[in-house]
Structure formats: C-alpha cells, structure tokens
C-alpha positions in Angstrom: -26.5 -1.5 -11.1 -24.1 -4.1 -10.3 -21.9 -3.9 -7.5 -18.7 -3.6 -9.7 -19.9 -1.0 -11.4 -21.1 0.6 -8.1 -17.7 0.1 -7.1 -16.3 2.0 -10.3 -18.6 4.5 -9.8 -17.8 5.4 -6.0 -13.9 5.0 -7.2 -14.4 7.2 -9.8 -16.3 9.9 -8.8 -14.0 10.2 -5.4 -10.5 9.9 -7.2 -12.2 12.4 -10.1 -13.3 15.1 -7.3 -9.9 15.0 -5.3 -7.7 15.0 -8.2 -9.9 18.2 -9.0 -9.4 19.9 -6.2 -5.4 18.9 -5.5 -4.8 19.9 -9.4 -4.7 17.6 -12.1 -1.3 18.8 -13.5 0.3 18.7 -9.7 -1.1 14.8 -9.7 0.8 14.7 -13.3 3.9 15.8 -11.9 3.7 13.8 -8.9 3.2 10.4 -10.6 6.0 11.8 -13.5 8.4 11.4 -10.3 8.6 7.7 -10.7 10.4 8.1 -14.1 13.3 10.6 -12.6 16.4 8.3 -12.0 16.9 10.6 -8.4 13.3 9.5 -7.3 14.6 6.3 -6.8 16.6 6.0 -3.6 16.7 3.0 -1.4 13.6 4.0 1.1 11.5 4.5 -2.1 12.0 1.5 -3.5 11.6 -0.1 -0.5 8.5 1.6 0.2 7.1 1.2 -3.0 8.0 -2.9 -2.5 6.1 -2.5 0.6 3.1 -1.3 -1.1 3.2 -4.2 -3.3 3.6 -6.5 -1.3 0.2 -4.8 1.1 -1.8 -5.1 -2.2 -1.1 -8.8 -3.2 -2.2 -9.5 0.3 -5.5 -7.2 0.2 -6.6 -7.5 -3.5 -7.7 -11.2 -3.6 -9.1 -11.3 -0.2 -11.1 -8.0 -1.2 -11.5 -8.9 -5.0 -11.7 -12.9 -5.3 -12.6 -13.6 -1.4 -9.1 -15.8 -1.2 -6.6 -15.0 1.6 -3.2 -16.0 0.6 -1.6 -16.0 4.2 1.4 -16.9 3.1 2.0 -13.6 1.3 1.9 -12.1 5.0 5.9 -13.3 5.6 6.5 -11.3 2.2 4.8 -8.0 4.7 6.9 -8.9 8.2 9.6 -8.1 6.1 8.4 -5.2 3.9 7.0 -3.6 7.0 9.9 -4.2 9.3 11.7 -1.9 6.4 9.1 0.7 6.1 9.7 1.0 9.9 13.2 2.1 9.1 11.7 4.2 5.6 9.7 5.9 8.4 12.6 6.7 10.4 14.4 8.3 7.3 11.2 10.2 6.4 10.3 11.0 10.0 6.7 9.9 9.1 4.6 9.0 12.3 1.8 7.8 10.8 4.0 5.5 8.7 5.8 4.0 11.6 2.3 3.1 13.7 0.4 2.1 10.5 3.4 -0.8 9.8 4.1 -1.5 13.6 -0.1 -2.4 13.1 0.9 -4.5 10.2 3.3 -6.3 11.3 1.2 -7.4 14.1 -1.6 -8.6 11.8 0.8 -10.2 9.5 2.0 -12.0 13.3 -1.3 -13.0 13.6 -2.1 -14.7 10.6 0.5 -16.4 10.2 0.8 -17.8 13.4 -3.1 -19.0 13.1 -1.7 -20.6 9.9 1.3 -22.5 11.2 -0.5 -23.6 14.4 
C-alpha cells in the first residue's frame, strides 16, 4: 500500500470511529453552525482566519515538503488575535497553544530575515 493511501486509511478509519462515537448527527449539527448568520461573531471569524492561516503554513511543508516562511507573518498576527479570541472564550489551552505559535512563527522568521 502506498503511503497516501496509508495516510487515507489511518485518516479515515480515526475520523470514522470518533464521529461514531460523538454522534454523527451532533457532528451534522455542529458543522451546520457555520451557515447560522449568529455563528459568525468577530472571535469566530477571527479564529476560523487563524486556522487558515495555521494550515497554509502546515499543508505544504507536510504535503509538498516546501516551507513558505513567509506565511508565518500572516500567523504573528492571526495568533496574536486568537490570544485575545482566548480571552473572550476563556480557553486555556487556546491561549498557550498560540503564545507557542507565536514563538515558532518568531523563530522562523527571524532565521529567514537574518
């Protein structure tokens, strides 16, 4: 088997057993939220931005093997943001996950610019 499909496979068969076990009509109602106009509020757009922006970073380095670093100034800012979305949602996790990603983002585009 070839890695991609490995890759499917593993995907699959984890989102398949979770979204089992959560409910597949509570998944369908959670995803039906982004189509409610009230869903929309400023810290979830700005946290669904932020997630964006995370994924252009991540996908080609993990896909295609091709950082593009400068995609990391589009993070500084999306994660500075998702600090304050944090502080709206009082999410912990949120607020340390970002304060870690705006340190890597630091990082590599400093080694970039130097």
């Amino acid at each position: 088997m070839t890695t991609e499909l490995s890759v499917l496979a593993l995907f699959l068969a984890i989102t398949t057993t979770l979204y089992s076990v959560v409910g597949w009509q509570r998944i369908v109602d959670c995803m039906g939220s982004w189509f409610r106009q009230g869903y929309w509020t400023d810290y979830n757009v700005i946290e669904f931005l932020a997630w964006m922006a995370k994924a252009l970073v991540i996908i080609p380095g993990l896909l295609f093997g091709r950082e593009i670093w400068e995609l990391h100034f589009l993070t500084l800012i999306t994660s500075s943001l998702l600090i304050w979305v944090s502080m709206r949602k009082m999410l912990p996790t949120l607020l340390v996950f970002n304060t870690l990603w705006i340190a890597i983002s630091s990082t590599i585009v400093v080694r970039n610019l130097m």
